[in-house]
C-alpha atoms as an extended CHARMM CRD file, in Angstrom:
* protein
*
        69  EXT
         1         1  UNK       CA            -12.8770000000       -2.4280000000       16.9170000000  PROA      1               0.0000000000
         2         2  UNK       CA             -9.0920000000       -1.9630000000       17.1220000000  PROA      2               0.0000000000
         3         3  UNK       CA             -9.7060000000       -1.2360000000       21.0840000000  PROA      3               0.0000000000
         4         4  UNK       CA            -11.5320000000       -4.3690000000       21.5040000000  PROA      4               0.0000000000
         5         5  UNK       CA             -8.5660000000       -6.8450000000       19.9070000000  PROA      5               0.0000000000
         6         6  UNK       CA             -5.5460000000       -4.5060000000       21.6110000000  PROA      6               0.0000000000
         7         7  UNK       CA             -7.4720000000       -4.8990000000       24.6220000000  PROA      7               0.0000000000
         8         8  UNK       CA             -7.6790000000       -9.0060000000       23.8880000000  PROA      8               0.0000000000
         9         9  UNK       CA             -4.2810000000       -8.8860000000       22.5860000000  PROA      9               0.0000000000
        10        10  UNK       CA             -3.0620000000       -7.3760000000       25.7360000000  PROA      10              0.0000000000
        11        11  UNK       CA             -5.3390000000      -10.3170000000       28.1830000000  PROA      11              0.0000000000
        12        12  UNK       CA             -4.0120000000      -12.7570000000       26.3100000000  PROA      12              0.0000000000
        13        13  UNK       CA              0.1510000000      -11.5760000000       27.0200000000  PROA      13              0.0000000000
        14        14  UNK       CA             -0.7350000000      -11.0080000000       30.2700000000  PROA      14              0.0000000000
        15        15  UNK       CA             -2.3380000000      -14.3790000000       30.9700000000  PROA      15              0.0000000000
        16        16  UNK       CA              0.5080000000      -16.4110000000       29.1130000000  PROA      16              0.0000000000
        17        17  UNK       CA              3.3890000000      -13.9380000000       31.4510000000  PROA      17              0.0000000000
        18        18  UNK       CA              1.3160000000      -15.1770000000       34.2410000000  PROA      18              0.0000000000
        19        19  UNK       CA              1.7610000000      -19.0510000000       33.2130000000  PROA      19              0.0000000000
        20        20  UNK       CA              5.5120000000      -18.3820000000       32.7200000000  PROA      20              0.0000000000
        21        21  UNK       CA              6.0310000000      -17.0730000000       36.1830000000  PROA      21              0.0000000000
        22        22  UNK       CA              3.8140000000      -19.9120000000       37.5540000000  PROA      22              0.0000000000
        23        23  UNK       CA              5.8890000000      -22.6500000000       35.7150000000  PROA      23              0.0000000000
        24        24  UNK       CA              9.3590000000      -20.5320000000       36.9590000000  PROA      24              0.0000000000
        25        25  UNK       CA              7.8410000000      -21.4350000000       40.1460000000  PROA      25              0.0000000000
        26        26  UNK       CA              7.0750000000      -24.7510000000       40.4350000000  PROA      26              0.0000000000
        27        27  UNK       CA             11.0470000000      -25.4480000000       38.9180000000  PROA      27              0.0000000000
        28        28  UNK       CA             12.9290000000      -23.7690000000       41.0900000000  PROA      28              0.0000000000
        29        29  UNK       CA             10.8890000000      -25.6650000000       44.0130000000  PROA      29              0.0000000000
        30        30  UNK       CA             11.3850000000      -28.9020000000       42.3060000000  PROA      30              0.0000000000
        31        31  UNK       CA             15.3730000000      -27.6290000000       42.0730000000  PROA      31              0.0000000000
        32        32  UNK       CA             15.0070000000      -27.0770000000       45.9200000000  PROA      32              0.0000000000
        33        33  UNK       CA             13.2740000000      -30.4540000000       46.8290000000  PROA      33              0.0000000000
        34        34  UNK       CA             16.4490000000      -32.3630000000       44.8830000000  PROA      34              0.0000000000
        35        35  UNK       CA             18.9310000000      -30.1170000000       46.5660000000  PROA      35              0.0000000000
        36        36  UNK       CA             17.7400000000      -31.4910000000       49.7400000000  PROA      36              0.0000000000
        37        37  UNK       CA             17.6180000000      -34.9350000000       48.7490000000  PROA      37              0.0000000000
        38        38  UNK       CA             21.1700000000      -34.6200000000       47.2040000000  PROA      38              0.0000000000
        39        39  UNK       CA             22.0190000000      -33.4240000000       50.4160000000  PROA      39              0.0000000000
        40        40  UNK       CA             20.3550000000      -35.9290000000       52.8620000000  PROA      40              0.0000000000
        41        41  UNK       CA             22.0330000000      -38.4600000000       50.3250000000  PROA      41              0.0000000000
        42        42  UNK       CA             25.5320000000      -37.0110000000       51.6480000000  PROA      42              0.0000000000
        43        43  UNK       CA             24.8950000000      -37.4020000000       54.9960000000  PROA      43              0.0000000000
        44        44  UNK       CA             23.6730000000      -40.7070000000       54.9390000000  PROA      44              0.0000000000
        45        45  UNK       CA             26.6990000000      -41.9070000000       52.7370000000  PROA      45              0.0000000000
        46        46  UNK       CA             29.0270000000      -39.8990000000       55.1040000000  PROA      46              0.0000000000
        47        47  UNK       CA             26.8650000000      -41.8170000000       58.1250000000  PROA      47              0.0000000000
        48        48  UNK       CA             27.7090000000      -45.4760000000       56.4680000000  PROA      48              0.0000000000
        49        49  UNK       CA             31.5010000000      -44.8700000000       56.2020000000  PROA      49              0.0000000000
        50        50  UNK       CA             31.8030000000      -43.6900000000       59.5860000000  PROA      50              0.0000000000
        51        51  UNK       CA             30.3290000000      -46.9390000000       60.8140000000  PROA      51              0.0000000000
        52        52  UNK       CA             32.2180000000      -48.6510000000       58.4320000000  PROA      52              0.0000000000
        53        53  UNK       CA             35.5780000000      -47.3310000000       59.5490000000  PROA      53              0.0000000000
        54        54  UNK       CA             34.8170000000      -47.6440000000       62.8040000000  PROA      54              0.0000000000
        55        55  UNK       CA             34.1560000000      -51.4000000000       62.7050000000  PROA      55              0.0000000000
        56        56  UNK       CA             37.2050000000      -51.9920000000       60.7820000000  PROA      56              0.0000000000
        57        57  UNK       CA             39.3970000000      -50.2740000000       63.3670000000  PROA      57              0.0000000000
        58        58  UNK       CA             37.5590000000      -52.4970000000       66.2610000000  PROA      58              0.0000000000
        59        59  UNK       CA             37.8930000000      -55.6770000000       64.4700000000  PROA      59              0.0000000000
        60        60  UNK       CA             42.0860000000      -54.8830000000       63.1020000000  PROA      60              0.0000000000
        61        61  UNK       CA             42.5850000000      -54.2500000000       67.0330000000  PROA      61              0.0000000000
        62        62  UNK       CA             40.4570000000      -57.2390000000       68.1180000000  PROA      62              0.0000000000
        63        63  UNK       CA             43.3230000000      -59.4030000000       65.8370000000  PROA      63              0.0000000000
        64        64  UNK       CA             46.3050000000      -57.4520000000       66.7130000000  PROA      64              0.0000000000
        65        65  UNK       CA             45.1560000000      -57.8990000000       70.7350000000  PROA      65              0.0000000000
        66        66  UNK       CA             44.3080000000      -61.7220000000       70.3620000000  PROA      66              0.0000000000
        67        67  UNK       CA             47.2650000000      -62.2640000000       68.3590000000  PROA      67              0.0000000000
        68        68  UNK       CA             49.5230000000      -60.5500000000       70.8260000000  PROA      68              0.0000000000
        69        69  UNK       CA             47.8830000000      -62.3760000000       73.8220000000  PROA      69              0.0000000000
């Protein structure tokens, strides 16, 4: 008998191990997945001031030239 519940004993760790790597898994993907999203964020944000700046610099030297003219 002792064979029989070591052996179950021994299934049993095994199995649960086998959930913990699975679940280790499936986090650090989900860690991945928001790293890239955190980073497409950045660009986009980085994208917007760009523009941003750049139409502010066209429209202070649109003034500055009519006013001069």
């Amino acid at each position: 008998m002792k064979k029989t519940t070591n052996y179950i004993k021994s299934e049993f760790t095994e199995s649960s191990s086998n959930k913990n790597t699975e679940i280790d898994k499936i986090k650090t993907t989900n860690v991945n997945i928001l790293l890239n999203r955190v980073r497409l964020d950045q660009k986009r944000t980085l994208k917007k001031r760009l523009i941003l700046t750049i139409f502010i610099i066209i429209g202070l030297s649109l003034l500055v030239g009519i006013s001069i003219l």
